[in-house]
mmJSON file of the N, C-alpha and C atoms, coordinates in Angstrom:
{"data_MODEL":{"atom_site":{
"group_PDB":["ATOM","ATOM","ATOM","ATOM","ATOM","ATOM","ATOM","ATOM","ATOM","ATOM","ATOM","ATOM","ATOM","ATOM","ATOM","ATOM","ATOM","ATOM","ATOM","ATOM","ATOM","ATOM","ATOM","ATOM","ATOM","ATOM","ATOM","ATOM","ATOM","ATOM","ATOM","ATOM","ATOM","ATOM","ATOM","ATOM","ATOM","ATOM","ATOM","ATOM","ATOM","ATOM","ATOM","ATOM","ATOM","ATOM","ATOM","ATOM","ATOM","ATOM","ATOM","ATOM","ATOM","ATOM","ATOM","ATOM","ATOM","ATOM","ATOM","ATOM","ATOM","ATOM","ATOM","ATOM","ATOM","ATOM","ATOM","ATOM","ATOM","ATOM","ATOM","ATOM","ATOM","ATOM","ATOM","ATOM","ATOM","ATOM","ATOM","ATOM","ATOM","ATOM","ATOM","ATOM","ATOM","ATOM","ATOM","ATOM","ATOM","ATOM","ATOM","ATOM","ATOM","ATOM","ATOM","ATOM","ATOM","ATOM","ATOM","ATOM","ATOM","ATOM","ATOM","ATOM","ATOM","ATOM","ATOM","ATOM","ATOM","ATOM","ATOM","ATOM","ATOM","ATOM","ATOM","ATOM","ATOM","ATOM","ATOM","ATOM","ATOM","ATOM","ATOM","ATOM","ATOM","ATOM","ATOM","ATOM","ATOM","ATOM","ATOM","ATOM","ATOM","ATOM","ATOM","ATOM","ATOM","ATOM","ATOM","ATOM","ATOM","ATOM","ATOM","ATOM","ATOM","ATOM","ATOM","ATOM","ATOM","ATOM","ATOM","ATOM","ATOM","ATOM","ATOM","ATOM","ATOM","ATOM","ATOM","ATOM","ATOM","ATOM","ATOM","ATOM","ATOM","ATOM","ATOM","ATOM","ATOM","ATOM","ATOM","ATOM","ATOM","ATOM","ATOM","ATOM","ATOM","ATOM","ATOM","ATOM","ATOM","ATOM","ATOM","ATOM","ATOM","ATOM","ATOM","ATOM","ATOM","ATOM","ATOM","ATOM","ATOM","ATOM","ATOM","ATOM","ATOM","ATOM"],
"id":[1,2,3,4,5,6,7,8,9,10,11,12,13,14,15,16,17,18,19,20,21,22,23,24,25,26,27,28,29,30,31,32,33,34,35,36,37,38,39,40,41,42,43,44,45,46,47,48,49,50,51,52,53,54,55,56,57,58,59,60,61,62,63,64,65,66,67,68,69,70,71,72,73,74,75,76,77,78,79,80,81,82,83,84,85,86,87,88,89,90,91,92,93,94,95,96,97,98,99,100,101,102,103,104,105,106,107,108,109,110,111,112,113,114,115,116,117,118,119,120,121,122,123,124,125,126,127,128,129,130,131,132,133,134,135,136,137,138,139,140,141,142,143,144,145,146,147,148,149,150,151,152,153,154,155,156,157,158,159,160,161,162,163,164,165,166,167,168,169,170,171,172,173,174,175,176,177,178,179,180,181,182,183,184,185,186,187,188,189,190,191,192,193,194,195,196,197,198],
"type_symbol":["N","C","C","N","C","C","N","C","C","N","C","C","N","C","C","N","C","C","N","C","C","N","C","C","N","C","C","N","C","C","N","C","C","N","C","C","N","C","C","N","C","C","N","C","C","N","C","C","N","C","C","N","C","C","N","C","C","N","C","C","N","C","C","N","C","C","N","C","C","N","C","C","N","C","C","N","C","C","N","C","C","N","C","C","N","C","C","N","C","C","N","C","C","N","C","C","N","C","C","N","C","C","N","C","C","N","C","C","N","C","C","N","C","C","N","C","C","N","C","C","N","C","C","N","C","C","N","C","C","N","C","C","N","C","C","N","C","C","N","C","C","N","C","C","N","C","C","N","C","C","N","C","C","N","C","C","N","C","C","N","C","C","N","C","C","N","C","C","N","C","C","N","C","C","N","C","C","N","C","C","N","C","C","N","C","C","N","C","C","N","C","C","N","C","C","N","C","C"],
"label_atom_id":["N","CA","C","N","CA","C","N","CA","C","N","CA","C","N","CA","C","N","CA","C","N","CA","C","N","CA","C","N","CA","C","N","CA","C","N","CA","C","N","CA","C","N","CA","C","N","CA","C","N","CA","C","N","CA","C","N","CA","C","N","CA","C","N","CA","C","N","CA","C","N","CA","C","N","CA","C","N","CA","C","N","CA","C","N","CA","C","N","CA","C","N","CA","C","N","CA","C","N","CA","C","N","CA","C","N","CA","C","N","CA","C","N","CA","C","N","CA","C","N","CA","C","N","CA","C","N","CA","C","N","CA","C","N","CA","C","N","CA","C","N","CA","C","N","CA","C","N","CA","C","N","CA","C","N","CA","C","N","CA","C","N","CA","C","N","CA","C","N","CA","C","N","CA","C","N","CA","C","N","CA","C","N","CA","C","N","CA","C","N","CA","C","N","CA","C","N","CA","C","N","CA","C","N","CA","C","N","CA","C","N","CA","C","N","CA","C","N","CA","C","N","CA","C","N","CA","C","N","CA","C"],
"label_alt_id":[null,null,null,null,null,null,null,null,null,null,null,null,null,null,null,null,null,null,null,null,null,null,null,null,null,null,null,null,null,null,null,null,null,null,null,null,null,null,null,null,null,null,null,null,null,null,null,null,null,null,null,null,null,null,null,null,null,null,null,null,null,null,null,null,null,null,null,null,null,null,null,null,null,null,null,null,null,null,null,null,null,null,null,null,null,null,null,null,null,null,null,null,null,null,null,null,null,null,null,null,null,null,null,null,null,null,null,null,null,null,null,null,null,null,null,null,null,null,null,null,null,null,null,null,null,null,null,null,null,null,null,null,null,null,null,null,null,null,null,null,null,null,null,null,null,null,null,null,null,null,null,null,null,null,null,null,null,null,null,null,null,null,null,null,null,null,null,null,null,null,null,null,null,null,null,null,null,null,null,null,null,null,null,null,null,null,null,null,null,null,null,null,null,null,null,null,null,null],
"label_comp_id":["UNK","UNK","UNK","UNK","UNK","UNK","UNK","UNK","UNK","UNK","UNK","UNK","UNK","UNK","UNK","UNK","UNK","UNK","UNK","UNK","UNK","UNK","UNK","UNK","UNK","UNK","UNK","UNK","UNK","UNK","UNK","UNK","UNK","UNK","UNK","UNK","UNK","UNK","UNK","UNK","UNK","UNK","UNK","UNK","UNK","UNK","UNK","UNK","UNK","UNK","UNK","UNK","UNK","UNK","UNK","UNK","UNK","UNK","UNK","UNK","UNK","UNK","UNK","UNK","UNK","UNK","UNK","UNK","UNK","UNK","UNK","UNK","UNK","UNK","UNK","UNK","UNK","UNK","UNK","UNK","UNK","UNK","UNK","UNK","UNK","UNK","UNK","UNK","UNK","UNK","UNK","UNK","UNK","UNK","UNK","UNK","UNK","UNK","UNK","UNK","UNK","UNK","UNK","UNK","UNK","UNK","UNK","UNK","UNK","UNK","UNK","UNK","UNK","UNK","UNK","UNK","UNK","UNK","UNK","UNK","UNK","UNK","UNK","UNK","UNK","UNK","UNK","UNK","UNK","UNK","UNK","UNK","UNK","UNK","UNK","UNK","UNK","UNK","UNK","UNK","UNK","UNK","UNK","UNK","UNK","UNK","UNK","UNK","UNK","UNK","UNK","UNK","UNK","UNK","UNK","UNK","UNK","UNK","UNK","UNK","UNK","UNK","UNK","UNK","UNK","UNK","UNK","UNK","UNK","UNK","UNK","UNK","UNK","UNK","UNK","UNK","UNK","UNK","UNK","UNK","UNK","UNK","UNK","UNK","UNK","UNK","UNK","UNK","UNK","UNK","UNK","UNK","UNK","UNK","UNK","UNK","UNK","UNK"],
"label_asym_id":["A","A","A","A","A","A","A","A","A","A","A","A","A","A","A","A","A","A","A","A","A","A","A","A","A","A","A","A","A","A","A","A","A","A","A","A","A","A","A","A","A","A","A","A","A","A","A","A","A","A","A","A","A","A","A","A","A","A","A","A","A","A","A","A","A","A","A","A","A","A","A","A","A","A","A","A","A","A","A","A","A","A","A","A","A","A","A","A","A","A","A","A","A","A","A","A","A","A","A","A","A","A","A","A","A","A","A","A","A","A","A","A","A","A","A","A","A","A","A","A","A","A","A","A","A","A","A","A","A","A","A","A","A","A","A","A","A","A","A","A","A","A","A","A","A","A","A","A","A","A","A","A","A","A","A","A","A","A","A","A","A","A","A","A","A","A","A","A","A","A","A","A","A","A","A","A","A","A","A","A","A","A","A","A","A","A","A","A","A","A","A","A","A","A","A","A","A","A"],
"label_entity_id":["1","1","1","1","1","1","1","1","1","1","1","1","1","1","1","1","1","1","1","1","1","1","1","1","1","1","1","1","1","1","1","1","1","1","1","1","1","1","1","1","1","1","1","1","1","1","1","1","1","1","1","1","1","1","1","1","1","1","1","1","1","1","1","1","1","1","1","1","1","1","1","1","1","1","1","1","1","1","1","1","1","1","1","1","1","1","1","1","1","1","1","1","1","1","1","1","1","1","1","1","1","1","1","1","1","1","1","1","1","1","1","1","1","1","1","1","1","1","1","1","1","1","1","1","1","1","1","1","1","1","1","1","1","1","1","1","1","1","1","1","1","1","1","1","1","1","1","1","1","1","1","1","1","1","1","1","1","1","1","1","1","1","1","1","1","1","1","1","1","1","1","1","1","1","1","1","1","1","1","1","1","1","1","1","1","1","1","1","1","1","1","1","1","1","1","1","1","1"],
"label_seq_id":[1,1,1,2,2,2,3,3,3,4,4,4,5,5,5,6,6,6,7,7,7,8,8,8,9,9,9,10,10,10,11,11,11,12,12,12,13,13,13,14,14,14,15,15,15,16,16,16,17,17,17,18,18,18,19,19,19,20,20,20,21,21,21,22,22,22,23,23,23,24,24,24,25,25,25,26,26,26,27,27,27,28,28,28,29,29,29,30,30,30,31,31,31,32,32,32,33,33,33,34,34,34,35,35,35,36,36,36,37,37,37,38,38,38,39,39,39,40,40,40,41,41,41,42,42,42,43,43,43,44,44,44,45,45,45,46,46,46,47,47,47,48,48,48,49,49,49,50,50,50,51,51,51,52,52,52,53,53,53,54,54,54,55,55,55,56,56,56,57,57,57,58,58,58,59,59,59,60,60,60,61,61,61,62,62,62,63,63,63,64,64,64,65,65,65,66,66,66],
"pdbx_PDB_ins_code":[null,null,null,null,null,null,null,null,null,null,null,null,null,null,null,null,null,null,null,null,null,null,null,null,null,null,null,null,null,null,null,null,null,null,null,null,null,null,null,null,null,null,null,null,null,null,null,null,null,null,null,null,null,null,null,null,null,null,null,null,null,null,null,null,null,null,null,null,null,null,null,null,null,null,null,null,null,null,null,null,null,null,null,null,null,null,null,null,null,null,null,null,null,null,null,null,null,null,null,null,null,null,null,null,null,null,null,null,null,null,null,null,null,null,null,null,null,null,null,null,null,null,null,null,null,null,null,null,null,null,null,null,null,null,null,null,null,null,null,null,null,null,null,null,null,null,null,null,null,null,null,null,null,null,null,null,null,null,null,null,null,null,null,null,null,null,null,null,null,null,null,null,null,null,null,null,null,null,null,null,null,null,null,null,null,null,null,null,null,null,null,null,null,null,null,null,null,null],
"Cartn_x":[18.016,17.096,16.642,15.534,14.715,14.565,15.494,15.347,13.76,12.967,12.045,12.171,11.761,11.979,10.213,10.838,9.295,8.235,7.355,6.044,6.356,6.906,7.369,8.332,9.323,10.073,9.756,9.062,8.709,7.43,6.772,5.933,6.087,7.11,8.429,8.377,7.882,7.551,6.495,5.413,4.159,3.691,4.125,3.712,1.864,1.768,-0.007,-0.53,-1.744,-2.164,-3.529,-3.364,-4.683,-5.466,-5.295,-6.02,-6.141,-4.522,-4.068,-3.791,-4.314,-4.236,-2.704,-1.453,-0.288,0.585,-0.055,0.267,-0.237,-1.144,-1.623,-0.961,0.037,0.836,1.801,2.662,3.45,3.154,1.665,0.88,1.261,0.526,0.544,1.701,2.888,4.299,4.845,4.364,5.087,4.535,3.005,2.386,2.435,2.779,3.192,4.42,5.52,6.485,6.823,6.073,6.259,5.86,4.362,3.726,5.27,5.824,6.967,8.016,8.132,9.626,9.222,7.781,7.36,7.393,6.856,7.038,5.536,5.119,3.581,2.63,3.616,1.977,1.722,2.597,2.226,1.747,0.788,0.494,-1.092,-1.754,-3.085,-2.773,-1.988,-1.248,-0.824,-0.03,0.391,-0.723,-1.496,-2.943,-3.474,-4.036,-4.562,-3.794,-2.712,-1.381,-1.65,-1.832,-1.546,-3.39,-3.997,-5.503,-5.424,-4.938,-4.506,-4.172,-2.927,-2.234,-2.927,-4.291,-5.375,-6.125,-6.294,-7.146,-7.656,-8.386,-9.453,-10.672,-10.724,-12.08,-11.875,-10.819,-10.432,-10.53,-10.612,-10.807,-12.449,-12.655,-14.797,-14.975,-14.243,-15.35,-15.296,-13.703,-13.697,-14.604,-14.348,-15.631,-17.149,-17.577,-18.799,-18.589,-17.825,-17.808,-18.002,-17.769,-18.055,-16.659],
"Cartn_y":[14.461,14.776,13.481,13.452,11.808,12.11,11.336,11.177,10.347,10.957,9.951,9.924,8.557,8.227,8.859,9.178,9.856,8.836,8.806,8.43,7.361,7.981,7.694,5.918,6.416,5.352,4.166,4.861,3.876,2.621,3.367,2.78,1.3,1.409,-0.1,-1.221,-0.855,-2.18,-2.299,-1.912,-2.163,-3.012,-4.429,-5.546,-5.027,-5.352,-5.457,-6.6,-6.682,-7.721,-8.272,-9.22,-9.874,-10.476,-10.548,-11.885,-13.043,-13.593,-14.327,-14.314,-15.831,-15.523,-16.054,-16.494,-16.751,-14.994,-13.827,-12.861,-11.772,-12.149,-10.865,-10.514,-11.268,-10.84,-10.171,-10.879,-9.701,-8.195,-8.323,-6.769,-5.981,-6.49,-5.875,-5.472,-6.254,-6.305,-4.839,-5.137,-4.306,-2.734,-2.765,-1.285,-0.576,-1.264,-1.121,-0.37,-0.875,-0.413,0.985,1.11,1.855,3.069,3.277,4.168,4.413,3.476,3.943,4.503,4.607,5.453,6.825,7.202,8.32,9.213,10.389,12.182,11.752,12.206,11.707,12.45,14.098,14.356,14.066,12.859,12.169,11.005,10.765,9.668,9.7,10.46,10.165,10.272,10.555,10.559,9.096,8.381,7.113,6.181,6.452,5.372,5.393,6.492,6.402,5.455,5.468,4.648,3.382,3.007,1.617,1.262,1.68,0.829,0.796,1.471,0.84,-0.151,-0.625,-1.801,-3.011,-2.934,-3.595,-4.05,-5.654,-5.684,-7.073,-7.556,-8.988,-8.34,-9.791,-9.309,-8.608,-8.278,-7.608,-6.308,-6.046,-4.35,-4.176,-5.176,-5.429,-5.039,-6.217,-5.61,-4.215,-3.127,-2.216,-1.039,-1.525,-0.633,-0.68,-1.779,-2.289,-1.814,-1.338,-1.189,-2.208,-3.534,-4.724,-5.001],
"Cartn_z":[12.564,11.481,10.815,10.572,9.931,8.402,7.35,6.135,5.536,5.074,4.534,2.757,2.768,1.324,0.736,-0.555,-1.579,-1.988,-1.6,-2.049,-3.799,-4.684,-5.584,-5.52,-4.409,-4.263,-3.49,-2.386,-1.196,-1.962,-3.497,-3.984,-4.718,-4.999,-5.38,-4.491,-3.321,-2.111,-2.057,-2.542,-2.226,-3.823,-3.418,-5.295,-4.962,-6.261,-6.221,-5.862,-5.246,-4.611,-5.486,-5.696,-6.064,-5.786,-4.404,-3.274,-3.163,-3.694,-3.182,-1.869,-1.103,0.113,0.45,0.145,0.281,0.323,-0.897,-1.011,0.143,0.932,1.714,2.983,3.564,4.555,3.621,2.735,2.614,1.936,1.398,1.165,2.39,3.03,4.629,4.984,5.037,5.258,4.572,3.565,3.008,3.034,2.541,2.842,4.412,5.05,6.233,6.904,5.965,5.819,5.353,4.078,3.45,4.444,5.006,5.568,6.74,7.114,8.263,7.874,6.263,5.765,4.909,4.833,4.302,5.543,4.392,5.874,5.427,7.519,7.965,7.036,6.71,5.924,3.949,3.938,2.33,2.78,4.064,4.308,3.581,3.615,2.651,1.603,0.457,-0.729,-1.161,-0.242,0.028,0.094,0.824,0.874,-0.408,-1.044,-2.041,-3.468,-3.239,-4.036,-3.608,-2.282,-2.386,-2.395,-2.818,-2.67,-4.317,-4.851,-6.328,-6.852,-6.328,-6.132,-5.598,-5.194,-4.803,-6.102,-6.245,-7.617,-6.959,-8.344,-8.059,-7.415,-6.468,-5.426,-4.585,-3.954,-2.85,-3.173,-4.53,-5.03,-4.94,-5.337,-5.521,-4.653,-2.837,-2.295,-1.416,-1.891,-1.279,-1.846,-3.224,-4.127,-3.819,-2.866,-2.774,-1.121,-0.575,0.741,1.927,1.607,2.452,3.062],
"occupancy":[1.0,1.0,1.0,1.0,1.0,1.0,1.0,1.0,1.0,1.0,1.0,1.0,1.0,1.0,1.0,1.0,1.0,1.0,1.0,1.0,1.0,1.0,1.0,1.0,1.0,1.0,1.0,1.0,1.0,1.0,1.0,1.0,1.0,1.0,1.0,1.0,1.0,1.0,1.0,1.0,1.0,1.0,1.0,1.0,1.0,1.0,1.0,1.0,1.0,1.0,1.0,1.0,1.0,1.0,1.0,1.0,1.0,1.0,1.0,1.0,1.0,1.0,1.0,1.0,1.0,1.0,1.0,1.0,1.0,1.0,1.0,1.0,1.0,1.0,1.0,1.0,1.0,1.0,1.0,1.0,1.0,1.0,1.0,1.0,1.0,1.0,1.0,1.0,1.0,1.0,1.0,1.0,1.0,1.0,1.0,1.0,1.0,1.0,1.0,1.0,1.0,1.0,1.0,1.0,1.0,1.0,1.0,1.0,1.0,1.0,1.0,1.0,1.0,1.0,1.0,1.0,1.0,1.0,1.0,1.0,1.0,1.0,1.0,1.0,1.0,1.0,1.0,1.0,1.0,1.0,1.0,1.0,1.0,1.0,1.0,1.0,1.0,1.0,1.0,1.0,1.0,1.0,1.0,1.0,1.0,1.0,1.0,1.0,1.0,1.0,1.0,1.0,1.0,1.0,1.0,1.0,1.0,1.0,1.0,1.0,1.0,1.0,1.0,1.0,1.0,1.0,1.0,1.0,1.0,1.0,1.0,1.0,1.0,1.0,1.0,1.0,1.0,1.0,1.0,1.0,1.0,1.0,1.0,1.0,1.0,1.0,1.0,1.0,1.0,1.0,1.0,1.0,1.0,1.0,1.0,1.0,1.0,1.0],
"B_iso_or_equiv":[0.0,0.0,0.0,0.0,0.0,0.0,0.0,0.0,0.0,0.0,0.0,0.0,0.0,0.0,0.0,0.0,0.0,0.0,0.0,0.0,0.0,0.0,0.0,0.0,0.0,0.0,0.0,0.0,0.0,0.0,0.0,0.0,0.0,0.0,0.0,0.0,0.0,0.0,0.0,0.0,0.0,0.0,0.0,0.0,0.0,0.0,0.0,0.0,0.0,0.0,0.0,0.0,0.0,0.0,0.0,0.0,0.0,0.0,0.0,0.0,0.0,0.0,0.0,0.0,0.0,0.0,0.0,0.0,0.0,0.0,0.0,0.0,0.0,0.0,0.0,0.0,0.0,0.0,0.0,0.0,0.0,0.0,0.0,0.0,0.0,0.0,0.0,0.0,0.0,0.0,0.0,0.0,0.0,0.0,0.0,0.0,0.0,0.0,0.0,0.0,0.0,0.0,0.0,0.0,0.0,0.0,0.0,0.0,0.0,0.0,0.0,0.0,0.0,0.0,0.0,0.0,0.0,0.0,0.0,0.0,0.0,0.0,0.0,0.0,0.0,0.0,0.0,0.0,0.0,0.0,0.0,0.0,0.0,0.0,0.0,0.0,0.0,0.0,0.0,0.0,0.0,0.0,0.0,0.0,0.0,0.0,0.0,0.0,0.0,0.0,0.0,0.0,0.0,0.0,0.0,0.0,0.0,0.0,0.0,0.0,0.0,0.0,0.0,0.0,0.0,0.0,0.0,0.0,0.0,0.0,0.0,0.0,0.0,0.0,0.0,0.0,0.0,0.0,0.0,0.0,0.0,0.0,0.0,0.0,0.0,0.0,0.0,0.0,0.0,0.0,0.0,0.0,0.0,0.0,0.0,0.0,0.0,0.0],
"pdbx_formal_charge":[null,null,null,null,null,null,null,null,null,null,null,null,null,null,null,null,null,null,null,null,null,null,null,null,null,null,null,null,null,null,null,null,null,null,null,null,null,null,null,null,null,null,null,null,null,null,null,null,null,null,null,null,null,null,null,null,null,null,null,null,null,null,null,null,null,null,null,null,null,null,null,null,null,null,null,null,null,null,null,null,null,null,null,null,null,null,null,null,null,null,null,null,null,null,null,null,null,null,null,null,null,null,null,null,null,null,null,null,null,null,null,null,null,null,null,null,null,null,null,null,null,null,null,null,null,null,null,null,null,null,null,null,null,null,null,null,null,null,null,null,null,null,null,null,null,null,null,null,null,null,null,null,null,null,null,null,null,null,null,null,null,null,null,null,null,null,null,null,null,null,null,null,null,null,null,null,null,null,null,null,null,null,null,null,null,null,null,null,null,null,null,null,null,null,null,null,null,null],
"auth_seq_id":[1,1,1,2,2,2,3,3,3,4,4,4,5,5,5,6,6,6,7,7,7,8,8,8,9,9,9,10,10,10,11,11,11,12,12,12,13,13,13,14,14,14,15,15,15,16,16,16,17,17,17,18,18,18,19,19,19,20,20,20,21,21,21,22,22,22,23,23,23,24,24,24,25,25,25,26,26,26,27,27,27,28,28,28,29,29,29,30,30,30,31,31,31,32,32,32,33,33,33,34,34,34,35,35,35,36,36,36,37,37,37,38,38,38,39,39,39,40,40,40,41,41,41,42,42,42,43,43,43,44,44,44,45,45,45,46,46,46,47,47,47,48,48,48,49,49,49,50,50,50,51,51,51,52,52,52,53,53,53,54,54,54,55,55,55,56,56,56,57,57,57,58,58,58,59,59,59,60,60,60,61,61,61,62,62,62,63,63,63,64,64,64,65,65,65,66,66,66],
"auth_comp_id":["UNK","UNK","UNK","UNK","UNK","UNK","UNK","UNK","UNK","UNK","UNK","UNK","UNK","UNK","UNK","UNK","UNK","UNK","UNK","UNK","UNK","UNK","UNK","UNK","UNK","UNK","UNK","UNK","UNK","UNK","UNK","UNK","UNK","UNK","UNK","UNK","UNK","UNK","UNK","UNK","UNK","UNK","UNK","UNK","UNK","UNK","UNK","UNK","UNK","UNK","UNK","UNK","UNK","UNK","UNK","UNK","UNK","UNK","UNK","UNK","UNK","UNK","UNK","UNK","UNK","UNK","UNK","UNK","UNK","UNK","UNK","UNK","UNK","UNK","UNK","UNK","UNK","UNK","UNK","UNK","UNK","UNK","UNK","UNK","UNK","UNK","UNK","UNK","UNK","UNK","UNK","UNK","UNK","UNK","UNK","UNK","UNK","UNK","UNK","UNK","UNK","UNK","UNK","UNK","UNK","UNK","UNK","UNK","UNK","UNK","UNK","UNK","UNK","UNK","UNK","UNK","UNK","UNK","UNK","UNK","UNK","UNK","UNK","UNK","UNK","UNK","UNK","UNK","UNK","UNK","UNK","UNK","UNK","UNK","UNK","UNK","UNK","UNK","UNK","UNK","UNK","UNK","UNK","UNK","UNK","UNK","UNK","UNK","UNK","UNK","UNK","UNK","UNK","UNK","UNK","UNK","UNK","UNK","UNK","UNK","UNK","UNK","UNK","UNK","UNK","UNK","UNK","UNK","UNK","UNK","UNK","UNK","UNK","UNK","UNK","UNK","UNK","UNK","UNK","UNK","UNK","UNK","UNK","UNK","UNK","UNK","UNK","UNK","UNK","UNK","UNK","UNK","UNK","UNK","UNK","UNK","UNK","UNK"],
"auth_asym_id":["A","A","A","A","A","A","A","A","A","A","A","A","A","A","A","A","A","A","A","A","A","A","A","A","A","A","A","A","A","A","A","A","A","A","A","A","A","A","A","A","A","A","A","A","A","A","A","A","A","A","A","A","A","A","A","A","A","A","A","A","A","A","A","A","A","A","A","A","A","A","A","A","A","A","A","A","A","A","A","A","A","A","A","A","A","A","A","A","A","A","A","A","A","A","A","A","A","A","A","A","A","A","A","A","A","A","A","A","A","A","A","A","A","A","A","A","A","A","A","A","A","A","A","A","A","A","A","A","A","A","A","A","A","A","A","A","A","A","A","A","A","A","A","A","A","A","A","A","A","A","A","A","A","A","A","A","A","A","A","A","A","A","A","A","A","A","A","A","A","A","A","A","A","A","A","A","A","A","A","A","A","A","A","A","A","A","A","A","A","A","A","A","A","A","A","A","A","A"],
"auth_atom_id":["N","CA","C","N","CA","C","N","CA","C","N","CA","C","N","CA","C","N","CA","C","N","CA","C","N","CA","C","N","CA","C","N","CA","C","N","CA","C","N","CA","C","N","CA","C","N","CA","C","N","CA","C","N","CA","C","N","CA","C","N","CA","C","N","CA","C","N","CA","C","N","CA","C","N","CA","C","N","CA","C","N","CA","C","N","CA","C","N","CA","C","N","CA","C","N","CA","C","N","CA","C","N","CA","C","N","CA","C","N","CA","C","N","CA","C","N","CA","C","N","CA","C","N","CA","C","N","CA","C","N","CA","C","N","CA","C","N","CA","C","N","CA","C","N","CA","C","N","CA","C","N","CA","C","N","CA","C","N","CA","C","N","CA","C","N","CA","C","N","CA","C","N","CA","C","N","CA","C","N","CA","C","N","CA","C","N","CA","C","N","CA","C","N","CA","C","N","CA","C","N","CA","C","N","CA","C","N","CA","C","N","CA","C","N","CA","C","N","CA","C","N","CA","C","N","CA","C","N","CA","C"],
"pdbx_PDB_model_num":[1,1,1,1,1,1,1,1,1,1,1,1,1,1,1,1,1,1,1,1,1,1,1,1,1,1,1,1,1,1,1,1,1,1,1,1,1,1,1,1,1,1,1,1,1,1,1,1,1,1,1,1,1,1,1,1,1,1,1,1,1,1,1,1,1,1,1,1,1,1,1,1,1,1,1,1,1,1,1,1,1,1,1,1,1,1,1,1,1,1,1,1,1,1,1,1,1,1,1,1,1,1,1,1,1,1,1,1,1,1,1,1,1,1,1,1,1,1,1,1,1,1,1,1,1,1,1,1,1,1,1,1,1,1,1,1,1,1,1,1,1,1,1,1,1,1,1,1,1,1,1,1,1,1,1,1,1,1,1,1,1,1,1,1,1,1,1,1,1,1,1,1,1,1,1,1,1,1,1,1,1,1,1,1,1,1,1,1,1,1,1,1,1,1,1,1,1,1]
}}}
């Protein structure tokens, strides 16, 4: 049986990113992770959480769709 951790908790690894470019592997690293210890169907629940955690320009230009 596969334990997954809650959306809630798994959200504690995902730091916010500001686009720093020293910070964006371990974004990745980590939202990455997270998506691998949730149950598959809180995975669009989960996305929407971590594009939050998204700020600066890197939020601009998802808002701007570029």
């Amino acid at each position: 049986m596969t334990k997954y951790i809650s959306v809630g908790e798994v959200l504690k690894l995902v730091i916010p990113f500001k686009g720093e470019k020293w910070d964006v592997l371990a974004f990745i690293a980590n939202a990455d992770t997270a998506f691998e210890v949730i149950d598959p169907r809180n995975e669009g629940t989960l996305f929407k959480f971590v594009l939050t955690r998204i700020g600066g320009e890197p939020r601009t230009a998802f808002a701007h769709g570029n």
